[in-house]
Structure formats: C-alpha cells, structure tokens
py3Dmol code that shows the C-alpha trace and the ligand (Angstrom):
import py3Dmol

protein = """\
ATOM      1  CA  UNK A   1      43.085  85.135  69.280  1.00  0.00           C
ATOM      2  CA  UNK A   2      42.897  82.465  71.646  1.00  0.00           C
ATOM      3  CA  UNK A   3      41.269  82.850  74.696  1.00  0.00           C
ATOM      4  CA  UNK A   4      44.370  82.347  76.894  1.00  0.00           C
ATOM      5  CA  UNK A   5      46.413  85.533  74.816  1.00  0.00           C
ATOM      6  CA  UNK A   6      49.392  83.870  73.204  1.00  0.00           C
ATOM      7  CA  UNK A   7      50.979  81.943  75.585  1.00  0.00           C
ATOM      8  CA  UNK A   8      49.627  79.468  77.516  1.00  0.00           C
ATOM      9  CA  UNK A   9      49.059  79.909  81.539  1.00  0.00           C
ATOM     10  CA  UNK A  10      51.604  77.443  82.448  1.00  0.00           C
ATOM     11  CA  UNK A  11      52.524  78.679  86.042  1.00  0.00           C
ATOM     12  CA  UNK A  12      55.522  76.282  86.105  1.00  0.00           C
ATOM     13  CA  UNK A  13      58.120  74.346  84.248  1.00  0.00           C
ATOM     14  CA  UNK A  14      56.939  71.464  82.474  1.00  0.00           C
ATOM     15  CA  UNK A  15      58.729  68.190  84.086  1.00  0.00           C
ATOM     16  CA  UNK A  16      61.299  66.216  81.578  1.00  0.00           C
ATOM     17  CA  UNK A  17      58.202  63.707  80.714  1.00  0.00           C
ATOM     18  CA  UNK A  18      55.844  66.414  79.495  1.00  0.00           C
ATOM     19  CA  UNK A  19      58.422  67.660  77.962  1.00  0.00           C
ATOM     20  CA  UNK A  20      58.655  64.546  76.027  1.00  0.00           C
ATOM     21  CA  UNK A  21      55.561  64.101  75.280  1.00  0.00           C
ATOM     22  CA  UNK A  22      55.644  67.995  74.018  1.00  0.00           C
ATOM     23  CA  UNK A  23      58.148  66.578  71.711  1.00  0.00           C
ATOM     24  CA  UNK A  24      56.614  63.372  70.855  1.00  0.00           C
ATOM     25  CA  UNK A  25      53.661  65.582  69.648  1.00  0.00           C
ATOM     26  CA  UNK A  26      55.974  67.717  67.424  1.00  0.00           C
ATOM     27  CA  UNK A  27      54.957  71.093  69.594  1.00  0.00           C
ATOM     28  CA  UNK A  28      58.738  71.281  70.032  1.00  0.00           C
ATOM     29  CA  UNK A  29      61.001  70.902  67.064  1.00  0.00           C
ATOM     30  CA  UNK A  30      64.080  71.451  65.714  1.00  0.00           C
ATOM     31  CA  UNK A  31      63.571  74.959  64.274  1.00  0.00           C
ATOM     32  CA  UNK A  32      60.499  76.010  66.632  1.00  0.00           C
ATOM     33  CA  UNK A  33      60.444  78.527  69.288  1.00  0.00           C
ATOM     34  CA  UNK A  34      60.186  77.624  73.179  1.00  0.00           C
ATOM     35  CA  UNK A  35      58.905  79.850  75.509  1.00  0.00           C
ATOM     36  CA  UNK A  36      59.869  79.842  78.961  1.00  0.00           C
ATOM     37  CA  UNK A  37      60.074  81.820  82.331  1.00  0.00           C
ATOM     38  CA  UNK A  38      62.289  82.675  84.824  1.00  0.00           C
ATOM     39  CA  UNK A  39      60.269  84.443  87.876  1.00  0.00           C
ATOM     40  CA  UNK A  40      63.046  85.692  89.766  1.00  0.00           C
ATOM     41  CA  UNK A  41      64.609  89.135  91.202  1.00  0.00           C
ATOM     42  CA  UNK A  42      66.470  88.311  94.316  1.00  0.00           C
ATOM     43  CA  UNK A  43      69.034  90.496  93.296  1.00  0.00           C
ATOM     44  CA  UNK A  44      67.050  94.034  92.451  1.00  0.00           C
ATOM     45  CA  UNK A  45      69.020  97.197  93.763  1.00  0.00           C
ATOM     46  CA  UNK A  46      66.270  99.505  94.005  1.00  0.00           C
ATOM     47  CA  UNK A  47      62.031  97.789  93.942  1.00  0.00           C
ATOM     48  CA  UNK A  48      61.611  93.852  93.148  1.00  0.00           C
ATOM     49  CA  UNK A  49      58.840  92.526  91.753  1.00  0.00           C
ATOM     50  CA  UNK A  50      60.187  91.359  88.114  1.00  0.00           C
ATOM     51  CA  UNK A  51      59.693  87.407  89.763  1.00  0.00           C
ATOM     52  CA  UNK A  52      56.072  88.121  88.588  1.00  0.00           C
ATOM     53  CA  UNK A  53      56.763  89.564  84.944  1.00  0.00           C
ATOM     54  CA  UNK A  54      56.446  86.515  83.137  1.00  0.00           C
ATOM     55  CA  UNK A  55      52.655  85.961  84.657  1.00  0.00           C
ATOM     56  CA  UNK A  56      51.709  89.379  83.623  1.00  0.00           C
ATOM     57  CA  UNK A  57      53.019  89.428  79.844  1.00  0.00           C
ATOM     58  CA  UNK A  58      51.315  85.974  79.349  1.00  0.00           C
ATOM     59  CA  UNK A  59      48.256  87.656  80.858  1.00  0.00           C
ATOM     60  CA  UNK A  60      48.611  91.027  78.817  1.00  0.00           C
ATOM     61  CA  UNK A  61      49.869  88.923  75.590  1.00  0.00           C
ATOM     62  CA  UNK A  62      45.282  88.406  75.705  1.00  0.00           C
ATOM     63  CA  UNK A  63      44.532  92.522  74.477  1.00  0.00           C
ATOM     64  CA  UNK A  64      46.596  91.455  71.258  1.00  0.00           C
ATOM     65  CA  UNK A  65      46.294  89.867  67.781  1.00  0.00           C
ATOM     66  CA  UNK A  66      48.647  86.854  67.026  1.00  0.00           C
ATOM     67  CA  UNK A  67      48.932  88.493  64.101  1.00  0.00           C
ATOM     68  CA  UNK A  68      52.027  90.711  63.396  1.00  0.00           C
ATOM     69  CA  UNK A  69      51.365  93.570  61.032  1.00  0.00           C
ATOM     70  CA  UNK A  70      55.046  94.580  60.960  1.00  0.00           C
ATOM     71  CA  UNK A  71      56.139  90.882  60.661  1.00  0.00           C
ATOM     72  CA  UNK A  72      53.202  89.408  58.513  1.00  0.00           C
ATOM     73  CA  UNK A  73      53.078  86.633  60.364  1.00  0.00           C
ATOM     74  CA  UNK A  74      50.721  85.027  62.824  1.00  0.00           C
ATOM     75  CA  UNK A  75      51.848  83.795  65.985  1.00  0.00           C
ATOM     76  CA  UNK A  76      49.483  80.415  65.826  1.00  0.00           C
ATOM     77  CA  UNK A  77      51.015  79.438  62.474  1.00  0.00           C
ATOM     78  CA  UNK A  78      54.603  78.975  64.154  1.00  0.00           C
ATOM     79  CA  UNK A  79      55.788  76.370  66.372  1.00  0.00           C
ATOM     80  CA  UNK A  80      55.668  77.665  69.701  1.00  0.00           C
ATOM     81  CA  UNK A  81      55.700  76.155  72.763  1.00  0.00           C
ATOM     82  CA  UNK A  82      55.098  77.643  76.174  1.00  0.00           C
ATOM     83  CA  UNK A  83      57.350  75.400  78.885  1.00  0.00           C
ATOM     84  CA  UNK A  84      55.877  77.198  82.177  1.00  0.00           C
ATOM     85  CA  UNK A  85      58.393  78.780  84.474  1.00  0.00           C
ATOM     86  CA  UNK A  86      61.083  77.214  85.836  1.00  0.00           C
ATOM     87  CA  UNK A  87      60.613  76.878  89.641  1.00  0.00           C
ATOM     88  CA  UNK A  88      62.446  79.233  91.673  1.00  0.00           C
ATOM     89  CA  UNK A  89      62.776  78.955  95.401  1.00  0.00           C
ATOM     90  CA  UNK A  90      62.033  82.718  96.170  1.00  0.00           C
ATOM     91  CA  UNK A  91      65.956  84.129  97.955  1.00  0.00           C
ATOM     92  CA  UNK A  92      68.812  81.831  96.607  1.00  0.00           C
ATOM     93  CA  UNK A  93      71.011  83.262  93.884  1.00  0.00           C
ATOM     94  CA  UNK A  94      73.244  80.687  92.909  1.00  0.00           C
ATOM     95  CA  UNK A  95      70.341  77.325  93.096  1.00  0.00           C
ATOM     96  CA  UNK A  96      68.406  79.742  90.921  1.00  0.00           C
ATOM     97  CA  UNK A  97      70.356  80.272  88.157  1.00  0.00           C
ATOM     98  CA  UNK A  98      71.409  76.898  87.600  1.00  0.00           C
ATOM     99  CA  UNK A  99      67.524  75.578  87.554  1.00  0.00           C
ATOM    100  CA  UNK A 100      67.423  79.075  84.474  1.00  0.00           C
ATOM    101  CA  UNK A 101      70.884  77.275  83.228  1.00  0.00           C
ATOM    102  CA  UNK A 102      69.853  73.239  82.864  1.00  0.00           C
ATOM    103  CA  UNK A 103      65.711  74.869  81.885  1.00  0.00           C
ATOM    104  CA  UNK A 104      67.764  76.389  78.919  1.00  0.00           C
ATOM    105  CA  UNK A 105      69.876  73.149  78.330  1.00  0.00           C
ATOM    106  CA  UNK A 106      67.360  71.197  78.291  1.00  0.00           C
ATOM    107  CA  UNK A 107      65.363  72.964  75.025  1.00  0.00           C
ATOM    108  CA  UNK A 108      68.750  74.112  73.425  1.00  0.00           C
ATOM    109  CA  UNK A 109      69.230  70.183  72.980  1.00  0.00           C
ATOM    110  CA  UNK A 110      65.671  70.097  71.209  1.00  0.00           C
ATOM    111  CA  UNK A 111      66.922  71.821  68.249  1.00  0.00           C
ATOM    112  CA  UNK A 112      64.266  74.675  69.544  1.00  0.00           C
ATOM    113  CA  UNK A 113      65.340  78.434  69.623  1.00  0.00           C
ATOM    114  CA  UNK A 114      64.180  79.831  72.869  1.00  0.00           C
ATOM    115  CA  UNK A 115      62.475  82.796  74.305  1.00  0.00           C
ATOM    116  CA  UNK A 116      62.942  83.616  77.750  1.00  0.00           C
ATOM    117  CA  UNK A 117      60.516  86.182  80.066  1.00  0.00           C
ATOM    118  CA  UNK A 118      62.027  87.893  83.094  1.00  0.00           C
ATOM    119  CA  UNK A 119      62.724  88.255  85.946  1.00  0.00           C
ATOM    120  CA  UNK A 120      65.030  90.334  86.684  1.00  0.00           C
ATOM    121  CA  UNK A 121      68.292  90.911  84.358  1.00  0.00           C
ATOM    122  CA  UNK A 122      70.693  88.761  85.777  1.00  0.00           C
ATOM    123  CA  UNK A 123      68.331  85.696  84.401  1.00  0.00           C
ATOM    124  CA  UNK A 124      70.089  86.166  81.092  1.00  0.00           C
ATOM    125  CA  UNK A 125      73.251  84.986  82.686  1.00  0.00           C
ATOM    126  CA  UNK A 126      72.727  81.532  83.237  1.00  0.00           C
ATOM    127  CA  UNK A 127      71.005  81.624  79.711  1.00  0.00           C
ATOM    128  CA  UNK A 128      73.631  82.672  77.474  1.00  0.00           C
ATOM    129  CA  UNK A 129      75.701  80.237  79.275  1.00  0.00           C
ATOM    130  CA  UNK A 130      73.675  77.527  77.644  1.00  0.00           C
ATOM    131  CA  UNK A 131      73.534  78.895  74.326  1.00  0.00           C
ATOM    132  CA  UNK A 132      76.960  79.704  73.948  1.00  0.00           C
ATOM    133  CA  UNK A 133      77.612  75.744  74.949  1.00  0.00           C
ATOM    134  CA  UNK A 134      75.675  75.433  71.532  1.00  0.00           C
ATOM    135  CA  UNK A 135      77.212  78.293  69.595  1.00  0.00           C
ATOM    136  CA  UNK A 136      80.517  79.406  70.319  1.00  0.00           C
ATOM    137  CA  UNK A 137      80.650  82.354  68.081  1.00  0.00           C
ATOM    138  CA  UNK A 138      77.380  83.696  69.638  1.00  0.00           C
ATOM    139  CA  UNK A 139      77.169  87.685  69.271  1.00  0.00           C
ATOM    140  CA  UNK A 140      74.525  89.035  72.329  1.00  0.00           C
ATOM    141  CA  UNK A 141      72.757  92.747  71.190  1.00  0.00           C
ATOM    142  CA  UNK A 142      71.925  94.051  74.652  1.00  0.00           C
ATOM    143  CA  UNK A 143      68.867  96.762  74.678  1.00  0.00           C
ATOM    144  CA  UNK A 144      68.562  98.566  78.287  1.00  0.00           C
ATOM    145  CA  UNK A 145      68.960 102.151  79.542  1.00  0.00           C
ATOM    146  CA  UNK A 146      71.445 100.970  81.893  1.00  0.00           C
ATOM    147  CA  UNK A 147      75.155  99.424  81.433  1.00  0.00           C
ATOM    148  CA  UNK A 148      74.601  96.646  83.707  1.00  0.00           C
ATOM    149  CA  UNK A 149      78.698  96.198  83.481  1.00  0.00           C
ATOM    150  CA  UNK A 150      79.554  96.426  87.398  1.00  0.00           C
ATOM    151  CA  UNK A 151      82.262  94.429  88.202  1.00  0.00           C
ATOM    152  CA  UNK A 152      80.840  94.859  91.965  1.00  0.00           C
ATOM    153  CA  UNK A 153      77.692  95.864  93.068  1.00  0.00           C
ATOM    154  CA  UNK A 154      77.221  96.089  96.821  1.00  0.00           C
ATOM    155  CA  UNK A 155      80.071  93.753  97.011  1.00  0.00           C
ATOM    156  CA  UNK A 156      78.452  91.060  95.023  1.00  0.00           C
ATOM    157  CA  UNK A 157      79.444  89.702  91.574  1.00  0.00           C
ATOM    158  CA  UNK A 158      76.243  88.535  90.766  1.00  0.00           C
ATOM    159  CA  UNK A 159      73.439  90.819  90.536  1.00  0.00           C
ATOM    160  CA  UNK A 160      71.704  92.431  87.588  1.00  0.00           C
ATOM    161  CA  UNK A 161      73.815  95.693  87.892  1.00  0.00           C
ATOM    162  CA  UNK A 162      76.875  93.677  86.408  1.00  0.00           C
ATOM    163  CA  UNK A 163      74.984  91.172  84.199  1.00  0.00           C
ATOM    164  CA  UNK A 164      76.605  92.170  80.837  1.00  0.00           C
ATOM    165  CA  UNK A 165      80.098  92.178  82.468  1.00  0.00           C
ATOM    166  CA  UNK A 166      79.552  88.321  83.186  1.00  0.00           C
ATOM    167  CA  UNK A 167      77.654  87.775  80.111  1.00  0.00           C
ATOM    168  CA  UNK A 168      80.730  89.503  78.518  1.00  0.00           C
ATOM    169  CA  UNK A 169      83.297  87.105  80.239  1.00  0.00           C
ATOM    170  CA  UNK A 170      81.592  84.638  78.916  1.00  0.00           C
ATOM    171  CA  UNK A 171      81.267  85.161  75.080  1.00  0.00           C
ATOM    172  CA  UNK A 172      84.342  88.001  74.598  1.00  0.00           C
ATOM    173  CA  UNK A 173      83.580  91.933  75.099  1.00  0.00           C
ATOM    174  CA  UNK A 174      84.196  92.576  71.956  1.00  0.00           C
ATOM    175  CA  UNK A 175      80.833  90.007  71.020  1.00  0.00           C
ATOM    176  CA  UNK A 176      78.678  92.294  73.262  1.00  0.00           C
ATOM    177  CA  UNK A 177      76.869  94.768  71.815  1.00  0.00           C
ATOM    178  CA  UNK A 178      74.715  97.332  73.661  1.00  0.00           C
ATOM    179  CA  UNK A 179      72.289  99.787  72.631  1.00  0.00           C
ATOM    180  CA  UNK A 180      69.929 102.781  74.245  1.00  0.00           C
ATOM    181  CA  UNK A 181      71.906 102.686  77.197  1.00  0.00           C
ATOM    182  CA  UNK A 182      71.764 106.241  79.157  1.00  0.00           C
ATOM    183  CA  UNK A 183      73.077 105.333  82.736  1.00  0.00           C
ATOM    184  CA  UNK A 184      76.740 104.405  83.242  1.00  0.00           C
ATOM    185  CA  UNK A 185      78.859 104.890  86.210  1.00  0.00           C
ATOM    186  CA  UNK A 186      82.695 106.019  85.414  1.00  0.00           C
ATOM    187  CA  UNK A 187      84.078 102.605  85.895  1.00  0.00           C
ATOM    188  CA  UNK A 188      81.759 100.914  83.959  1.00  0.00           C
ATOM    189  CA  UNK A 189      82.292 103.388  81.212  1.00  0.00           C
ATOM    190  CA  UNK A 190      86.037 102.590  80.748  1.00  0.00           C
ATOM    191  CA  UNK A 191      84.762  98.680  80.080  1.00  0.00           C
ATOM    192  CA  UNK A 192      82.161  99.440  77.886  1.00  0.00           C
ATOM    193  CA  UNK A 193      84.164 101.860  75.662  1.00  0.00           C
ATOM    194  CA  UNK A 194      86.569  99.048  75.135  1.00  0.00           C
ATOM    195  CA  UNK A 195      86.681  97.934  72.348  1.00  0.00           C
ATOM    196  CA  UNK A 196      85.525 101.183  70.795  1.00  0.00           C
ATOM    197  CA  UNK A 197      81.885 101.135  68.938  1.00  0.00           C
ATOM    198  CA  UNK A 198      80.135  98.079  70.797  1.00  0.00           C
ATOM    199  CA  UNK A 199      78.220 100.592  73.081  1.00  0.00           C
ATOM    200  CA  UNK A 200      76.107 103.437  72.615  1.00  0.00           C
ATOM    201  CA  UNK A 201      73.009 105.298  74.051  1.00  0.00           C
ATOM    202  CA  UNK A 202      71.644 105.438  70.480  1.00  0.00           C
ATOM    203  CA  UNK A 203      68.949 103.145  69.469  1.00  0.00           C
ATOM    204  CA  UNK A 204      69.812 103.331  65.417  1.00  0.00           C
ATOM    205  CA  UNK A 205      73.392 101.650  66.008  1.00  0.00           C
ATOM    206  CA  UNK A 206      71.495  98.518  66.012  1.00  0.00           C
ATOM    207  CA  UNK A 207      71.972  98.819  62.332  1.00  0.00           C
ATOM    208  CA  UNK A 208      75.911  98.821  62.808  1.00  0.00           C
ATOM    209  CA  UNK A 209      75.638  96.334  65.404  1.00  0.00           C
ATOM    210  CA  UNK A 210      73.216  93.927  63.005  1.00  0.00           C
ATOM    211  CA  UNK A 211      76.040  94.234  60.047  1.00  0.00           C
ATOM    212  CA  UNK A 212      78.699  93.072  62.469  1.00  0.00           C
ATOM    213  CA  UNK A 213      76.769  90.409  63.539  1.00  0.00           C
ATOM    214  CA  UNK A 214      76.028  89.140  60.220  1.00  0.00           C
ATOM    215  CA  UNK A 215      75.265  85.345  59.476  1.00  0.00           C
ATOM    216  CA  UNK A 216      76.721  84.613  63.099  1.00  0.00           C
ATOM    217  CA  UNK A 217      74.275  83.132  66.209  1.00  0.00           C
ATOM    218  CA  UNK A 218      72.250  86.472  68.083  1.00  0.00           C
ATOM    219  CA  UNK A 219      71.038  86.579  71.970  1.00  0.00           C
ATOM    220  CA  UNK A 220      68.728  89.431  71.726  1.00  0.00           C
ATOM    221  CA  UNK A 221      68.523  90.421  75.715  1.00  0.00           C
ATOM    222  CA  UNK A 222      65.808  93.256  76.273  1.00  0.00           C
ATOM    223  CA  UNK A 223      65.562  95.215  79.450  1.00  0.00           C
ATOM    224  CA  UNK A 224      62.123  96.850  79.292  1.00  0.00           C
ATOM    225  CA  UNK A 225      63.647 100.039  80.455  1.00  0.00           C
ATOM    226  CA  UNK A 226      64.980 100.749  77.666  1.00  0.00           C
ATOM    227  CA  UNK A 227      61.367 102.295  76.866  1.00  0.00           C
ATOM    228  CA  UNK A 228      61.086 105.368  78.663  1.00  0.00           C
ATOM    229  CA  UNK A 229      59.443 105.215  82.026  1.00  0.00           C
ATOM    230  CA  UNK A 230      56.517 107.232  80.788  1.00  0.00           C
ATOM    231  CA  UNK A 231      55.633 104.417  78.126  1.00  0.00           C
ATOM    232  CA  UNK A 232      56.870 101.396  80.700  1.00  0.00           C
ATOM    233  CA  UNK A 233      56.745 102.729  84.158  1.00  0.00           C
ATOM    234  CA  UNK A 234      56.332  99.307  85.444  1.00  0.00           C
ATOM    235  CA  UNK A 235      60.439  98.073  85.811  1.00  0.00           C
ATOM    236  CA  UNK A 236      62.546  98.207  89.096  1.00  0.00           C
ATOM    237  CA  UNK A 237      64.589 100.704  88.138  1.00  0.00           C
ATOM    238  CA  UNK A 238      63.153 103.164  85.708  1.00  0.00           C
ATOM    239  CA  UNK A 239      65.470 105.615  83.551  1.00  0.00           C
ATOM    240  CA  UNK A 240      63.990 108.888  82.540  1.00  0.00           C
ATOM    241  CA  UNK A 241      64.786 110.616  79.153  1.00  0.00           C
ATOM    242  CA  UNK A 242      64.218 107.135  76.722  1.00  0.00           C
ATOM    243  CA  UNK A 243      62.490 105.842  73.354  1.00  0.00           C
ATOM    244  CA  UNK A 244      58.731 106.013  72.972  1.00  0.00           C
ATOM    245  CA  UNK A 245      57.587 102.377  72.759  1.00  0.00           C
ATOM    246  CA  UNK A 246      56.980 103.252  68.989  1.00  0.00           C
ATOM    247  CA  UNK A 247      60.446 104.210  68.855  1.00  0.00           C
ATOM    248  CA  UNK A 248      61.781 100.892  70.020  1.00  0.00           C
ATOM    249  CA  UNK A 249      59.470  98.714  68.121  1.00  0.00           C
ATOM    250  CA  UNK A 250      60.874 100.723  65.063  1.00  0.00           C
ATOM    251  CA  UNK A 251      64.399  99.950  66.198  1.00  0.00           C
ATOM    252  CA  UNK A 252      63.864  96.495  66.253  1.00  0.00           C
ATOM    253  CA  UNK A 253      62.861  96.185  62.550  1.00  0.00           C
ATOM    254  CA  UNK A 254      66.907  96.648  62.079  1.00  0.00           C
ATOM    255  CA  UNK A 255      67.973  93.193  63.830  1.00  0.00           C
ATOM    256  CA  UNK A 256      64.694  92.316  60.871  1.00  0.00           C
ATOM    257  CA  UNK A 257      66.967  88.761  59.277  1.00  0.00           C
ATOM    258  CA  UNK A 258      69.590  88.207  61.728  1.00  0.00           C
ATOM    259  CA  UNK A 259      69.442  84.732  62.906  1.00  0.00           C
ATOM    260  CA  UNK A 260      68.158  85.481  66.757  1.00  0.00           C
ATOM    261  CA  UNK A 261      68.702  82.010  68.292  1.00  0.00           C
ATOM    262  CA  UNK A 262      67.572  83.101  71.522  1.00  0.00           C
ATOM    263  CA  UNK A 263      66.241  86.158  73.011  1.00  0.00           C
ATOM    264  CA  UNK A 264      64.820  87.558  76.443  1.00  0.00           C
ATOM    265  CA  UNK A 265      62.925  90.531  77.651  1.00  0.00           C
ATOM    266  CA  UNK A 266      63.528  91.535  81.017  1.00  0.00           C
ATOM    267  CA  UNK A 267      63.062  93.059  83.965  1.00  0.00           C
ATOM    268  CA  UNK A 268      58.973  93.598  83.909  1.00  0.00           C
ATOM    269  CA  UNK A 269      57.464  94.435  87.283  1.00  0.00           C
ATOM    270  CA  UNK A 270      54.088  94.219  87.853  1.00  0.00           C
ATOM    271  CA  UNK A 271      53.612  96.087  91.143  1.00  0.00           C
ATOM    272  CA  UNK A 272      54.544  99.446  89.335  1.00  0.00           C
ATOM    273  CA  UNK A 273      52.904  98.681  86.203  1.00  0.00           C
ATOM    274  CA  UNK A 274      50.159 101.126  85.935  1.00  0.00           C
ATOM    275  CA  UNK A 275      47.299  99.727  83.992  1.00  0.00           C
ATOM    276  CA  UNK A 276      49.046  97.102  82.572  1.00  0.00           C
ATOM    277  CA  UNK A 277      51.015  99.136  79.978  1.00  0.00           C
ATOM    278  CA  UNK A 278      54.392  97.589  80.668  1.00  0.00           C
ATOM    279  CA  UNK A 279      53.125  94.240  80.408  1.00  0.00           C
ATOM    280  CA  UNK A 280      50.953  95.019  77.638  1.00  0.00           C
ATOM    281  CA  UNK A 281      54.144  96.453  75.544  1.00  0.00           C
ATOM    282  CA  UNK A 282      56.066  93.383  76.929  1.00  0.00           C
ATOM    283  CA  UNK A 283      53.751  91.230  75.542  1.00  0.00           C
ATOM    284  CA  UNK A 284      53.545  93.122  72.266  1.00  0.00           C
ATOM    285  CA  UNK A 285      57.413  93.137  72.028  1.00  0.00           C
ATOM    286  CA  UNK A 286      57.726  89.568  72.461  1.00  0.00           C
ATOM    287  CA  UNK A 287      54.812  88.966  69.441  1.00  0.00           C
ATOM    288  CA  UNK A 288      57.656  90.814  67.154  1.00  0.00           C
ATOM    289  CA  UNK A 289      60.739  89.167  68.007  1.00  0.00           C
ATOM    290  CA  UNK A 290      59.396  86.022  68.284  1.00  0.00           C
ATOM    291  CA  UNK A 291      57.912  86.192  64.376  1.00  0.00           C
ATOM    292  CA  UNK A 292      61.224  87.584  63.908  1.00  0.00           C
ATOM    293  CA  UNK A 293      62.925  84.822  64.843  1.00  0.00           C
ATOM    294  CA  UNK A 294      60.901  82.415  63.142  1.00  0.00           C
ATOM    295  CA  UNK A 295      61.265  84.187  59.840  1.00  0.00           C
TER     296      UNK A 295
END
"""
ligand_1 = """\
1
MN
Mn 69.531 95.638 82.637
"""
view = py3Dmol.view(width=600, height=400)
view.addModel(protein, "pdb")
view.setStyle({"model": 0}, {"cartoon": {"style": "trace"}})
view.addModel(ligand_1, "xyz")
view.setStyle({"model": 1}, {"stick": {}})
view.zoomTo()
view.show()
C-alpha cells in the first residue's frame, strides 16, 4: 500500500503541460484508467458538502489494500492516473460544468477510460456529455436510491434532482438504466416507467440491465446513497430502507465483463460522514470498479 492510499493527493487539475508530460511518461495511455475530481455541490436540495468528497475518498482509499480480493487484481499493477480536481469556482452552475465537460474531453482524447469522484450528482452531466461525443451508442447503469428524473426542481433544470432526465436527453431513455432506486415522485415515475423495464428499486436487475447492455460502451454513475444510510450516512440526502454495503459490492460483481468506459461515484459528503465510513466504502467501491474496468 502506498503511503498516500491509492490515489495520489492531487488537490487540483493537472494543467494541459503536466498532462503531457503524464503522457509522455506513459502514466496515461490508451487503455489506462484516469482518475479525476469534480468538488462541486452548488446545486444540493437538502445539506452540501459533496464539493469535498473527492478529498476524503483519496484520503480513506489509505485503510485499504490495492489489492482486490473479489477482482484479483492489484490496483498498482494497472495504469492509473490521478489528474487532481478540476477547479471549481465555489457558486456557478453553468462555468462549472463546462470546466467537468472539457476535464473529461481532454482524457477521453487520450485513449484513457476515466473515473470520476463527486461532487454532487449533477457532475455526471457534463461527463456523459463527453463520452457520448466518443461513443454514440453509450448505455449509462445508474445506481442511487433516488430517481433523480425531475424535469424541474425548484424551478431549475439543472440540479442533481433531475440529473438522469438530462443525462437521458442526451443518450435516449430507453439507454438509461437505473437500479436500487426507492424515492420517486409521481411525475417522475411516469418517465422512468417509460420504456417499461429500464428502472427498478431492485439491486439484482443489474443482471438484466448488464445483458442488454452487452458488448456496447457503459457509464457506470454511482450515487453513494444507494447504500443504506446506516452503512453510508455521510451523503446529502440520505434514503432509509437500502442495501448493506455488502449487498452492493455483491451487486456489482453482475456489471463483472461489461466494457465500463467510464464510471463515477457520487454524491459523498464529508461533514455527515461519521468516522469516515462513507468515504471509507467510497474508496473501497472505487478499488472494485476500477479493477473492473481494467479487466
Ligand atoms: Mn442521485
């Protein structure tokens, strides 16, 4: 284990010369895996805090192995690269996600697949809008206890209570795919049931969902209250009545061969993380779908 956890402390985004250099020194290649963050929440409904998620999963990521006993893989074997954060001015919506959006571009062009650390949900936006640039017939599997399919919210379009609605515009509904979700309103439940069998509150559909995805691109996006708030208490929103983090970690072994291209985990926050056991599960999540991906 290095002494740093897995990730490096990069508090910001490396600048387009490092980056070179990064590349020059083969730490990012075609085929690797780039990690990046995106420290922002403007938009949280209820408590904020997720802008400081991707600090505290790099910091947790140090009480684990690099070495996956589900996957059988070590982290420091792969090629993975920790870019920093992108830098966020703290209150601007719009600035902010195209800084997440051209961060994104920017290793999509490297041949990298990319992991992204939240923030707060609506991050994912601006980053499926660069992947799908790459693949067009991108499929996103959506993990979260919530719908997140508002057309409004508080009269705004963008915010991370209608995420997956604009993530859907973007790629087609019928590409979305969302699992363990257990808090709907009645308008967003007309959009999600349509088409019929891309949503459900079950966490074993991923297996359905993973055979309709099938050779095509995957955005894994993970809301870390998915996990019940007794196992993850330390989210904006938390959503009683969900998976034991055991439970999810088992769940993910059924995406186990689809070819993730990107994936996020989102929605950490620190100030309501007791003990570090959100950020320590983050971390730990992240370890498994990254030697997923690289697989
Ligand atoms: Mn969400």
């Amino acid at each position: 284990m290095s002494k740093q956890g897995f990730f490096s402390d990069a508090s910001r985004f490396m600048s387009a010369r490092e980056y070179r250099s990064a590349r020059e020194h083969r730490a990012v290649s075609p085929g690797g895996i780039v990690l990046f963050g995106a420290p922002f929440d403007a938009t949280t409904s209820f408590r904020p805090g997720a802008r400081q998620g991707p600090r505290a999963i790099r910091d947790y990521s140090y009480v684990l192995e690099t070495f996956s006993p589900r996957g059988k893989k070590d982290l420091e074997t792969l090629a993975l690269f920790d870019a920093g954060d992108v830098d966020i001015a703290p209150g601007e919506v719009a600035p902010a996600l195209l800084k997440i959006r051209e961060a994104a571009r920017e290793i999509l062009a490297t041949g990298s697949k990319m992991f992204m650390l939240g923030g707060e949900h609506l991050v994912t936006l601006p980053a499926v809008e660069a992947v799908h640039d790459f693949h067009h017939d991108l499929v996103v599997i959506h993990l979260d206890a919530h719908a997140d399919m508002r057309e409004h919210y508080l009269g705004q379009e963008l915010t991370h209570a209608g995420v997956m609605r604009r993530v859907s515009q973007v790629v087609g509904r019928q590409n979305v795919f969302s699992a363990g979700v257990r808090s709907i309103s009645a308008d967003e439940r007309d959009y999600a049931c349509e088409p019929a069998g891309n949503f459900s509150h079950r966490l074993d559909s991923l297996k359905e969902f993973a055979q309709r995805a099938g050779k095509r691109p995957v955005y894994l996006t993970l809301d870390i209250d998915v996990v019940d708030p007794a196992f993850a208490p330390g989210t904006g929103t938390p959503e009683p009545g969900g998976p034991s983090s055991l439970e999810l970690l088992d769940a993910l072994e059924l995406l186990r061969g689809l070819d993730i291209v990107t994936a996020d985990l989102v929605e950490v926050a620190p100030p309501y993380d007791l003990a570090g056991i959100t950020a320590a599960l983050a971390a730990k999540i992240c370890r498994e779908i990254i030697i997923m991906m690289a697989s």
